[in-house]
Structure formats: structure tokens, C-alpha cells
N, C-alpha and C positions, 0 to 999 in steps of 0.2 A: 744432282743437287736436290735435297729434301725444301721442304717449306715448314716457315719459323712456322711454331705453334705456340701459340698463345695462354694463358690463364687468366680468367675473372676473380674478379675481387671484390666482394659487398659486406658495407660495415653493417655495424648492428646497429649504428645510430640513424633515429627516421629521416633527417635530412641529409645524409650524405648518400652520393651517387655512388653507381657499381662503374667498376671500368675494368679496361683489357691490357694488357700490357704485353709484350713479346716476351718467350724466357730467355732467359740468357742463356748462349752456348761455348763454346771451348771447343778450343784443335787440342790435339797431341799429335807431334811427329815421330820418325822410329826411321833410321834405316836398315832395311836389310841385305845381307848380304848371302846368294845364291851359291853354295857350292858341290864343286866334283870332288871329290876325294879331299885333297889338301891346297885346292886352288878355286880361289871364287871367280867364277864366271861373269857373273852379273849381279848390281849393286843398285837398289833401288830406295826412293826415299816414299812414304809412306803416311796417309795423311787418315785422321780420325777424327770426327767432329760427336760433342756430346752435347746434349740437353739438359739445362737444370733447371730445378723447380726453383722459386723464391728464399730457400735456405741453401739452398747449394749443393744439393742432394740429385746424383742424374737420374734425369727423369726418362730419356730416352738416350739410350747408349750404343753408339755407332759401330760402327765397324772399317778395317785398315783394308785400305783401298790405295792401289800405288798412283803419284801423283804424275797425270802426262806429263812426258816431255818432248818439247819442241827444241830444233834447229833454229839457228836465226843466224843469218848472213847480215855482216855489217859493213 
């Protein structure tokens, strides 16, 4: 797991402050499916998280990374 990163902000006008804000990010999911010849094997789901700048533009662009999976007994 990465860490948010942030952007500063300062007006041109003399009394206002500068501040930090977190940027916003985004998943996208995918899954894929692993095959031998004409038979899939294994079927995985696949998670991707992006960074945008303040217009919405990725600033830091992730990469598909398969998501654990756990067992759970009920």
C-alpha cells in the first residue's frame, strides 16, 4: 500500500493562507482469466489505484496487482 500524497496551494492574494490537501485517487478492477490452450485455469480479480492532480488528470498511475484471497470458515 503506497502513501496519499498531497498538493499545496497558495493564493496570490496577501491574506490568504497556503494549505495541503490529499489528492484524490481511484481504483479500477479487471479480471483476468489465465489460460492453457482452450481451458482457463485460473481466474483472478485485479485491482489498480490512480492518483489525480486537482483537475482530474493522473498524476501517479498505478499498476494491476491481483487482489489476496482469503478462505473464511463460517
Amino acid at each position: 500500500m503506497s502513501i496519499l500524497t498531497v498538493s499545496t496551494f497558495t493564493f496570490s492574494l496577501p491574506s490568504a493562507p497556503t494549505f495541503t490537501m490529499p489528492d484524490p485517487i481511484s481504483y479500477e478492477f479487471q479480471v483476468v482469466e489465465y489460460m492453457e490452450g482452450d481451458r482457463i485455469v485460473k481466474v483472478a480479480l485485479q485491482a489498480k489505484r490512480n492518483t489525480h492532480d486537482q483537475f482530474g488528470n493522473i498524476k501517479l498511475a498505478g499498476f494491476w496487482q491481483d487482489v489476496p484471497r482469503i478462505q473464511m470458515k463460517l
